[in-house]
C-alpha positions as CSV (number, residue, x, y, z in Angstrom):
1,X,-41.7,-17.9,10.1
2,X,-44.1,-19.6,12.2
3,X,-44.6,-20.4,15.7
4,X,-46.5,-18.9,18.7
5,X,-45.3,-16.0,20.8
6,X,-45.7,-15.3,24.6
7,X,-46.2,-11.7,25.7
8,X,-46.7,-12.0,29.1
9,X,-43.4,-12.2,30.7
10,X,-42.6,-8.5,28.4
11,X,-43.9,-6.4,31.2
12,X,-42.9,-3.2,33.1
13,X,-43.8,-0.9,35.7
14,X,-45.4,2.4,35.2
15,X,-44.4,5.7,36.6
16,X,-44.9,7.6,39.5
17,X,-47.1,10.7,38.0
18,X,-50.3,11.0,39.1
19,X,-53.7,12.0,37.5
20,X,-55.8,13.6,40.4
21,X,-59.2,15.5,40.3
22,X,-57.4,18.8,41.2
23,X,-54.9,18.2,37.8
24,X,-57.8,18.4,35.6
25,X,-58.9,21.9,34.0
26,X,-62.7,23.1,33.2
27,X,-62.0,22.6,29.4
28,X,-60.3,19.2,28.1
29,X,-58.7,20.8,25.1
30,X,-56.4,22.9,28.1
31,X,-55.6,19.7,29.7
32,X,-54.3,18.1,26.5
33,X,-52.3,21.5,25.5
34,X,-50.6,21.0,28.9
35,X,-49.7,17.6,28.5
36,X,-49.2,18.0,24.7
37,X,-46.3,20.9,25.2
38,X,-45.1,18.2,28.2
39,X,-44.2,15.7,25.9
40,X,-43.3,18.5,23.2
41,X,-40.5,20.2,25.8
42,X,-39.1,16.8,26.6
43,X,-38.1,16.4,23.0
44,X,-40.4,13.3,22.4
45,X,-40.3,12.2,18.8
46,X,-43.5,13.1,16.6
47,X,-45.2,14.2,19.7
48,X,-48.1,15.3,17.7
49,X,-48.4,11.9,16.0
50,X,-51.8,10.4,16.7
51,X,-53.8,7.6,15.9
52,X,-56.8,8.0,13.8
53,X,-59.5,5.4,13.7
54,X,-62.2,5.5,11.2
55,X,-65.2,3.3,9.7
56,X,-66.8,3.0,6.7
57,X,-70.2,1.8,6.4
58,X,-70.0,-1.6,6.9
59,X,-68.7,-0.4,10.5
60,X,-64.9,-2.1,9.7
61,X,-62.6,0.3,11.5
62,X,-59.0,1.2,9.4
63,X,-56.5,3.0,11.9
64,X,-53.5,4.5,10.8
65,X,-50.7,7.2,12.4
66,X,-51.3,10.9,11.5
67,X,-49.8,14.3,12.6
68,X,-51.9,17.3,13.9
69,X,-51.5,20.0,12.8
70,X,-53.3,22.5,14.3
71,X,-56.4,22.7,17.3
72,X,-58.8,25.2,19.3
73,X,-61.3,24.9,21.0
74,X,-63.1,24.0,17.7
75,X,-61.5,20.8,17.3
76,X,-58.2,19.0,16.0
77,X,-57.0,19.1,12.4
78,X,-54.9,17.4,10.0
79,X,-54.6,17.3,6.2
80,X,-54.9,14.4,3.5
81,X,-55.8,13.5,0.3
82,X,-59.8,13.1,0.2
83,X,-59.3,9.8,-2.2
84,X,-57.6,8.5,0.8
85,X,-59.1,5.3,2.1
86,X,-59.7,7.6,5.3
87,X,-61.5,10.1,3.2
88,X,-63.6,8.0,1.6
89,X,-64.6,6.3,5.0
90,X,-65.0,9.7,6.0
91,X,-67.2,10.8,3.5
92,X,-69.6,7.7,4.1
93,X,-69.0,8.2,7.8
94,X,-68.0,11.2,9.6
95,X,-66.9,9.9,12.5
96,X,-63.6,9.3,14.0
97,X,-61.5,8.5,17.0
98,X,-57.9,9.4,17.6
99,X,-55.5,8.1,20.4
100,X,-52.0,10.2,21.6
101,X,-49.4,8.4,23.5
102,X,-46.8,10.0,25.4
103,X,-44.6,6.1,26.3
104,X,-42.2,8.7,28.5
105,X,-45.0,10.2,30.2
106,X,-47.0,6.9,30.6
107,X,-50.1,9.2,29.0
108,X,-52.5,8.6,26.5
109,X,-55.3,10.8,24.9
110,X,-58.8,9.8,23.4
111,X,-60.4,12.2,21.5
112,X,-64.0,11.0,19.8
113,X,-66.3,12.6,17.9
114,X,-67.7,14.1,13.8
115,X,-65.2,14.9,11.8
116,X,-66.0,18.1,8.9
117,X,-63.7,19.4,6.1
118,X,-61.6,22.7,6.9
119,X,-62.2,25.7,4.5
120,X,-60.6,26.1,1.1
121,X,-58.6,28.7,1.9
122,X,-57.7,27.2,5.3
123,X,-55.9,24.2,3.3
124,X,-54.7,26.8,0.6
125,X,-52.7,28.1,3.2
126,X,-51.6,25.2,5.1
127,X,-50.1,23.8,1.3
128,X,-48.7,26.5,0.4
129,X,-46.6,26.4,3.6
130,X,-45.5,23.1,2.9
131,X,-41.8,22.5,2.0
132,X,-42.0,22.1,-2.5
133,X,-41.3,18.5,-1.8
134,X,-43.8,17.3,-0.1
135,X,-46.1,19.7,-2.3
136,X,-45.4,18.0,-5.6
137,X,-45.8,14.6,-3.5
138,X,-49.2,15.2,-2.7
139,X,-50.0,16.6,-6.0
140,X,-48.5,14.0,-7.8
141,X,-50.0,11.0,-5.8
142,X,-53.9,9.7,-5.8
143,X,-53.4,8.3,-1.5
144,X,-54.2,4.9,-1.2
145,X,-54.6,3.8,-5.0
146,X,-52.2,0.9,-6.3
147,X,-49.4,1.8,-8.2
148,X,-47.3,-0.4,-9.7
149,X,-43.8,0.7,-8.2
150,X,-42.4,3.4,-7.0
151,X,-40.7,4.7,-10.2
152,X,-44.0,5.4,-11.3
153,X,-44.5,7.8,-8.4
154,X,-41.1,9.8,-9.1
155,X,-41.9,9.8,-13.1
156,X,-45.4,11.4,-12.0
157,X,-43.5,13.9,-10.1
158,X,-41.1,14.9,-12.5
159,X,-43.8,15.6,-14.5
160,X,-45.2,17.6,-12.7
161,X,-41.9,19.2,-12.4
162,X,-41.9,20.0,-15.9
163,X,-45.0,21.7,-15.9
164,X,-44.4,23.7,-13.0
165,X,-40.5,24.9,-13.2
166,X,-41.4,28.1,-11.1
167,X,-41.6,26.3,-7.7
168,X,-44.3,23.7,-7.3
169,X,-47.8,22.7,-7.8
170,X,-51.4,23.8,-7.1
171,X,-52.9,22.2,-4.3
172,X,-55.1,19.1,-5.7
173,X,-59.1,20.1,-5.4
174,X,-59.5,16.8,-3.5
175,X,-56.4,17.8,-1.3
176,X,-57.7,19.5,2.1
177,X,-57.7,19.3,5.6
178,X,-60.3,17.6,8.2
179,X,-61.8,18.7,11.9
180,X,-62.3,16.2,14.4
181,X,-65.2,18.1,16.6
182,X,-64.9,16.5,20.3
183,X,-67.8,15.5,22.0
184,X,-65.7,12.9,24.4
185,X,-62.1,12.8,26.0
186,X,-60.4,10.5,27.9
187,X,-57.3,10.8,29.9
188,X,-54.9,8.4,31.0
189,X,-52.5,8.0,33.3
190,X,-50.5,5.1,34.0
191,X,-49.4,4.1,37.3
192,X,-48.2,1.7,39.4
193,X,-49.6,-1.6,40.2
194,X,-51.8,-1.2,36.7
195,X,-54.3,1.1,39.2
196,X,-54.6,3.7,36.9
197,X,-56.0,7.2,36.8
198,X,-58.5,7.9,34.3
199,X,-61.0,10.6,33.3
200,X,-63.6,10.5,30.5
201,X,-64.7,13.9,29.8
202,X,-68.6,14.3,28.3
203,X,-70.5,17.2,27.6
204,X,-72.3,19.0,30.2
205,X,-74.7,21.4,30.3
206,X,-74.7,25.0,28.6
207,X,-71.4,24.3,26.7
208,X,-69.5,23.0,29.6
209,X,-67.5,20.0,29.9
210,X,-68.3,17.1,33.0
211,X,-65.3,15.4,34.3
212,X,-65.6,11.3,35.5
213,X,-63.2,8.7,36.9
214,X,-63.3,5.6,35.5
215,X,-61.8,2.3,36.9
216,X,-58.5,1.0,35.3
């Protein structure tokens, strides 16, 4: 199919929430747990689903849709297989950007900053809490690696089957979970007009977070 294709009549009008100093907390990762269990009580699909940019050395970004799984004040995790293009970008690169967006709320999220490896035991436990499917999936799959269909991957899963009858896998060495350690938020919040409210949050002095509004 070729041709060309006109966007610019697909338009539509934001909300009418509002993003005002007063709304915002001391500590960014509060602000995103309030708007995070917003769009969590609303019964938004995959409301933890979040894009996560990364680069490898040549500076090429790759982006692609993960879930988190877990966050403190520490920073936001997820799991993946460390053969992963991600992982490898990630080893030459640790560095990464993820973006949340709430279409019912008209919010998004930027979150920036390293990214480190969770603890052994921290992903022990996370796999083992896994449903068995999804832990012979991971075991049984090298992420990102051609294959050369997908009855490969189910004959390298029953395998694995085989060998482990008594209800699933160990978790692959190179099978783990990752840290994204903030050191910049942004939050956004569409409104009418396309005269948006946005804050970019950047660290502060002694630990603490400053607050500034940017311009749609």
């Amino acid at each position: 199919m070729t041709g060309e294709y006109d966007q610019r009549s697909r338009r539509r009008e934001y909300g009418v929430r509002s993003l005002r100093r007063s709304d915002l907390a001391a500590d960014p990762v509060e602000l995103f747990a309030r708007w995070l269990q917003a769009a969590t009580d609303s019964g938004a699909k995959d409301a933890t689903a979040m894009a996560l940019a990364t680069a490898g050395p040549d500076g090429a970004p790759s982006v692609r849709i993960v879930l988190l799984k877990h966050f403190d004040g520490r920073g936001f995790c997820w799991y993946s297989d460390d053969r992963s293009r991600k992982g490898a970008e990630l080893a030459e690169n640790p560095r990464a950007s993820a973006v949340f967006y709430w279409r019912d709320f008209d919010r998004q999220v930027r979150i920036s900053g390293s990214v480190e490896k969770l603890a052994a035991e921290t992903s022990e436990a996370y796999f083992l809490s896994r449903p068995e499917e999804s832990r012979f999936a991971a075991a049984a799959s090298v992420q990102s690696a051609p294959v050369g269909d997908r009855a490969a991957l189910k004959r390298a899963v029953a395998d694995l089957r085989a060998r482990f009858p008594g209800g699933g896998p160990p978790r692959p060495a190179q099978w783990g979970g990752y840290r994204l350690c903030p050191d910049e938020f942004e939050f956004w919040q569409g409104r009418s007009g396309r005269l948006h409210d946005r804050f970019l949050y950047v660290p502060g002095g002694e630990g603490q977070w400053e607050a500034r509004r940017l311009q749609p």
